[in-house]
BADO-243642 format. One line per 3 residues: number of its first residue (from 1); their letters; for each residue x, y, z of N, C-alpha, C, O, CB. Coordinates in nm, 2 decimals, padded with zeros to 4 digits. Each point is the difference from the previous one (the first is absolute). Glycine has a CB too. Example, Ala and Ser with C-alpha at 12.3 -4.5 7.8 and 13.67 -1.06 7.14 Angstrom:
1 = AS = 01.32:-00.57:00.78:-00.09:00.12:00.00:00.09:00.12:00.00:00.10:00.00:00.07:-00.29:-00.12:00.05  00.15:00.23:-00.19:00.09:00.11:00.00:-00.08:00.11:00.08:00.05:00.11:00.01:00.07:-00.17:-00.23
end
This chain:
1 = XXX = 03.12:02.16:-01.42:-00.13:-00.03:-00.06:-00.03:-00.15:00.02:00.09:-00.09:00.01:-00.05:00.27:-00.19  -00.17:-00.21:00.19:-00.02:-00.14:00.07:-00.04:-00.05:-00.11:-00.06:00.08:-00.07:00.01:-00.06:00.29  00.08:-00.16:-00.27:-00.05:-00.06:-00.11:-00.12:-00.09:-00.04:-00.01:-00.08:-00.09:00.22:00.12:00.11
4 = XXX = -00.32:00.03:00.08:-00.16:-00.07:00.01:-00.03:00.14:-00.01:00.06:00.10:00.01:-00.09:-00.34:00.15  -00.12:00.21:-00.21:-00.07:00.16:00.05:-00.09:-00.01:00.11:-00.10:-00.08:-00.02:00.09:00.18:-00.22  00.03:-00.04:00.34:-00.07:-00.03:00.16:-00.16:00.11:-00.03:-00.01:00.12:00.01:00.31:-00.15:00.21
7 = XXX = -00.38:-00.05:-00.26:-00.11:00.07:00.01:-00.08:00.09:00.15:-00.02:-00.07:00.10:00.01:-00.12:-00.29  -00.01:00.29:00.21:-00.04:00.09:00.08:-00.12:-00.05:00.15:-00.01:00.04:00.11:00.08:00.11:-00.36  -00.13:-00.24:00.18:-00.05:-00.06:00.09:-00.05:-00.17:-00.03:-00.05:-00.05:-00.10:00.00:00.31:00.16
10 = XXX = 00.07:-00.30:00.07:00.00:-00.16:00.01:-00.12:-00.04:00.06:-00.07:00.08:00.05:00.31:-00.11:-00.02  -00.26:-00.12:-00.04:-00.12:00.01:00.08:00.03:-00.06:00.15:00.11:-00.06:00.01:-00.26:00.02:-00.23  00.07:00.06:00.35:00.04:-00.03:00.13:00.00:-00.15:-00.01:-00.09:-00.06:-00.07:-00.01:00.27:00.19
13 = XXX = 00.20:-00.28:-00.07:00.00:-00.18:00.01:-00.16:-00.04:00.09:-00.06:-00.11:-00.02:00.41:00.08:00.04  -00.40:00.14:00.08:-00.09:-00.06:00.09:-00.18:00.03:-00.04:-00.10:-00.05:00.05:00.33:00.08:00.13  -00.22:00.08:-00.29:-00.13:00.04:-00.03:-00.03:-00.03:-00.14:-00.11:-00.05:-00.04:00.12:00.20:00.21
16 = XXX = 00.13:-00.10:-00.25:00.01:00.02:-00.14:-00.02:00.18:-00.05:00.01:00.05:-00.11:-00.11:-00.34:00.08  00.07:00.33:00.12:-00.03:00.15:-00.02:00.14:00.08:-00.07:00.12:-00.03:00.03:-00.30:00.03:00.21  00.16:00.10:-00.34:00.11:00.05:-00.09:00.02:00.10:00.11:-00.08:00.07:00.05:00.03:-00.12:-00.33
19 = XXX = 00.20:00.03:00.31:00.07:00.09:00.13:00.13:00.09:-00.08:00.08:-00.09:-00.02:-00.13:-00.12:00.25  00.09:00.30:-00.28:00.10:00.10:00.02:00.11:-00.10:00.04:-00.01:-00.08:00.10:-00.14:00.29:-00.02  00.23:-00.20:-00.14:00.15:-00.05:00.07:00.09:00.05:00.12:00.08:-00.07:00.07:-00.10:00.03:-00.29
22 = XXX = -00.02:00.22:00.21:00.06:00.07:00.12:-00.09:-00.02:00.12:00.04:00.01:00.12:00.07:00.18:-00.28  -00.27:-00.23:00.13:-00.08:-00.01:00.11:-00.02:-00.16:00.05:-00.11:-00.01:00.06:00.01:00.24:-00.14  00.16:-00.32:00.05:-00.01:-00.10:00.06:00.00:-00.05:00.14:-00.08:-00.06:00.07:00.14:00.07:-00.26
25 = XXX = 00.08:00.06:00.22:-00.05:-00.01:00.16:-00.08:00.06:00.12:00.01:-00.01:00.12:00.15:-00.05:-00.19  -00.26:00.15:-00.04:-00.07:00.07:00.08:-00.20:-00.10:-00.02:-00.10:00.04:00.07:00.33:00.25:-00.12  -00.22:-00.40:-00.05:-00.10:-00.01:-00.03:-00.09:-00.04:00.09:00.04:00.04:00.11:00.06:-00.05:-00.28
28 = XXX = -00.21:-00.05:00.18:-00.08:-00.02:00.11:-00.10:-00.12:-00.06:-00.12:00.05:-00.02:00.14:00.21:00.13  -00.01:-00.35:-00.13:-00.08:-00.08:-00.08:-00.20:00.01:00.08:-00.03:-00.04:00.11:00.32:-00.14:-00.19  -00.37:00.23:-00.03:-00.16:00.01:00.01:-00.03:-00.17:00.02:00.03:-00.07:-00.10:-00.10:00.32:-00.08
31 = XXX = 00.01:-00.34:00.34:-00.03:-00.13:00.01:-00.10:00.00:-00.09:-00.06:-00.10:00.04:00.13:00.06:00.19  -00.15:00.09:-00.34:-00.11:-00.03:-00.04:00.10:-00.09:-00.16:00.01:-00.12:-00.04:-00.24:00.36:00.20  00.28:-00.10:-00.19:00.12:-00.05:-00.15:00.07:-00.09:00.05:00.05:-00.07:-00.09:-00.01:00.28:-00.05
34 = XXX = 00.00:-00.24:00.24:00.09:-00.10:00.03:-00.05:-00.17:00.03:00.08:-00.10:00.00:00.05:00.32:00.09  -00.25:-00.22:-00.07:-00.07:-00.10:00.00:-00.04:-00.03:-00.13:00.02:-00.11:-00.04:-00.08:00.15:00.26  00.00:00.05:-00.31:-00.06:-00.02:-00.17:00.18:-00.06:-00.03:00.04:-00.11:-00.02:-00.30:00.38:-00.07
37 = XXX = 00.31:-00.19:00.10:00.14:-00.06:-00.04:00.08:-00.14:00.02:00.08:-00.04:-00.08:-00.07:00.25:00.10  -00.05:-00.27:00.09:00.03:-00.13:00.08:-00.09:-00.08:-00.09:00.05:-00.09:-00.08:00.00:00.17:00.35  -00.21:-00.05:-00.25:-00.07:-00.10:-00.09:00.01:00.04:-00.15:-00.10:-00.04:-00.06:-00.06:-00.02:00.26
40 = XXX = 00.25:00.15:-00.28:00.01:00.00:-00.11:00.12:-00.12:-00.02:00.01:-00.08:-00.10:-00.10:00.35:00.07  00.18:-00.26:00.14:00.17:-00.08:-00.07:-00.08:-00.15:00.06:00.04:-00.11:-00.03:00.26:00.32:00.07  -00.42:-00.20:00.04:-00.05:-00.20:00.02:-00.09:-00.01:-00.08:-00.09:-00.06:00.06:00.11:00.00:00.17
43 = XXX = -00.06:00.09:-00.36:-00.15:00.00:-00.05:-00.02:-00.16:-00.05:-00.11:-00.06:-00.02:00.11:00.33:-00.05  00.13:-00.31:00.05:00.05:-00.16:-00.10:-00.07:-00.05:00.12:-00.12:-00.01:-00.02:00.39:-00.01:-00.15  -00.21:-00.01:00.31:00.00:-00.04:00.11:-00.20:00.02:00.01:-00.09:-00.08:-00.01:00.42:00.15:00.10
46 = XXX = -00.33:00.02:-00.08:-00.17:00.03:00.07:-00.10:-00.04:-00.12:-00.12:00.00:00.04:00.19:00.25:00.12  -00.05:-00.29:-00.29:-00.06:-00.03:-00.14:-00.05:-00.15:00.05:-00.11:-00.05:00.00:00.28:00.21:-00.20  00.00:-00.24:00.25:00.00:-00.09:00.01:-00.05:-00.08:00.07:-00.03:-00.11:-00.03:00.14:00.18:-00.05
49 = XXX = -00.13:00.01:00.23:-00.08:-00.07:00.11:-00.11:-00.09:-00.03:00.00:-00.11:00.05:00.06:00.29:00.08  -00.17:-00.13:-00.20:-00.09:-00.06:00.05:00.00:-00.14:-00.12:-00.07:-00.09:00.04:-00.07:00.33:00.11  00.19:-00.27:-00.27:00.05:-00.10:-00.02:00.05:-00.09:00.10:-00.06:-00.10:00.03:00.09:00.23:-00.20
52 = XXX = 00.12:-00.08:00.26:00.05:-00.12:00.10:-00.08:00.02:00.05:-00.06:-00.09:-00.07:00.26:00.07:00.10  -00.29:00.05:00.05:-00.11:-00.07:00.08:-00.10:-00.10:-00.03:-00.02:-00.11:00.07:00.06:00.29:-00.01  -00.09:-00.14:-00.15:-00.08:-00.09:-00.09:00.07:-00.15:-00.03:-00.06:-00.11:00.03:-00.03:00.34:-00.16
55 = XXX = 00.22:-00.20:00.07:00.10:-00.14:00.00:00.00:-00.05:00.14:00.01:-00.13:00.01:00.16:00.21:-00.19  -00.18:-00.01:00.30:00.07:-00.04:00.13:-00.16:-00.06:00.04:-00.02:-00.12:00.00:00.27:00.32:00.08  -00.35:-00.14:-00.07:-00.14:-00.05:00.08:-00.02:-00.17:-00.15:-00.06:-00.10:00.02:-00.11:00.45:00.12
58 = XXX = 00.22:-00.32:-00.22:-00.03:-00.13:-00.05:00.09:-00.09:00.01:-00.05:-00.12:-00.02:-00.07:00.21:-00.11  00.25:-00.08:00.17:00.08:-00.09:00.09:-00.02:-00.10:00.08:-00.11:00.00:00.04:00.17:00.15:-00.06  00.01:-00.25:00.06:-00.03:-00.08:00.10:-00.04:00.08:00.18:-00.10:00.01:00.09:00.26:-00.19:-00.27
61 = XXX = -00.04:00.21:00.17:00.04:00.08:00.12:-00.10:00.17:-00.01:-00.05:00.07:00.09:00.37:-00.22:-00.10  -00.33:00.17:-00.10:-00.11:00.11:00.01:-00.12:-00.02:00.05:-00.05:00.07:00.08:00.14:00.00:-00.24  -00.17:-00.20:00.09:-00.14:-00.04:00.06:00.00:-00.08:00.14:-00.10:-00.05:00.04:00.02:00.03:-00.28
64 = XXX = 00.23:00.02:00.31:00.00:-00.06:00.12:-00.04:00.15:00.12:-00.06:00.02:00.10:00.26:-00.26:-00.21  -00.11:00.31:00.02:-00.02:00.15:00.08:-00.15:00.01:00.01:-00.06:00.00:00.10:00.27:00.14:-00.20  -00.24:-00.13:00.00:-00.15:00.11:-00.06:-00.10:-00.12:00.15:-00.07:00.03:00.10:00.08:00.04:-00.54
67 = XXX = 00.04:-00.19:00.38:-00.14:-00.08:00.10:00.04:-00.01:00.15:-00.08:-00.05:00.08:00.01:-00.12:-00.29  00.18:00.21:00.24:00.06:00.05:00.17:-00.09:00.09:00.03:-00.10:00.00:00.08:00.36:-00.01:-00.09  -00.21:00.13:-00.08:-00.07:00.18:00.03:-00.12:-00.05:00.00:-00.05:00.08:00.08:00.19:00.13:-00.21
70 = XXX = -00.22:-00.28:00.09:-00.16:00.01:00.01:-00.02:-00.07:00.11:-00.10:00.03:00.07:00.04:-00.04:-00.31  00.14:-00.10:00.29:-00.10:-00.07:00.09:00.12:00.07:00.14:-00.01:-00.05:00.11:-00.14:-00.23:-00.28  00.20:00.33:00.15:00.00:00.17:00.11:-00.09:00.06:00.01:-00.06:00.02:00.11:00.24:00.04:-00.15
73 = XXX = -00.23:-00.01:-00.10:-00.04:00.11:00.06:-00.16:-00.08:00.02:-00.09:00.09:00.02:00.27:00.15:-00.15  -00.23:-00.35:00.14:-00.11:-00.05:00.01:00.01:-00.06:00.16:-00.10:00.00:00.08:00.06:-00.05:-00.35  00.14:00.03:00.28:00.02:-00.02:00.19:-00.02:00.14:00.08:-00.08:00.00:00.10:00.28:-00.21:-00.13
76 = XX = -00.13:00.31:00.00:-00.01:00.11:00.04:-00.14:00.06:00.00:-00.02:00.09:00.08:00.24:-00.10:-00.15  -00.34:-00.03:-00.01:-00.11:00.04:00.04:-00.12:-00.07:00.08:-00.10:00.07:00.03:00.19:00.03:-00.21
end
C-alpha cells in the first residue's frame, strides 16, 4: 500500500490537460490548449510588459532607441 493517495488523473506538464495516469504515454497535446496554457503560466510576465516598456522608452538609452528607429525609418523614405 503506498502511503500518498495517487489521484487518477494528473495534469500534462506541456498543456495542463487532465490525462489518465494509464494514458499518459499515449497523450497528444491540442497546440491550441497548449499555447492558452504557455500564456496562462506567463501571464505575470505578459501583464508586465508593457509597464517595462514604458520604463525602457522613458530611459536614457530607450529615447536613444526610439529617436534612432525614427530617423531610420525617415531615411528609408
Amino acid at each position: 500500500m503506498q502511503p500518498f493517495f495517487e489521484p487518477p488523473h494528473m495534469p500534462c506538464e506541456e498543456c495542463g490537460a487532465s490525462v489518465a495516469r494509464e494514458e499518459r504515454d499515449e497523450h497528444v497535446c491540442d497546440q491550441a490548449r497548449r499555447l492558452d496554457y504557455v500564456m496562462f503560466r506567463l501571464r505575470e510576465e505578459v501583464e508586465a510588459f508593457d509597464q517595462e516598456l514604458v520604463d525602457y522608452l522613458h530611459s536614457p538609452q530607450g529615447r536613444f532607441d526610439a529617436w534612432l528607429a525614427e530617423r531610420e525609418r525617415k531615411r528609408r523614405c
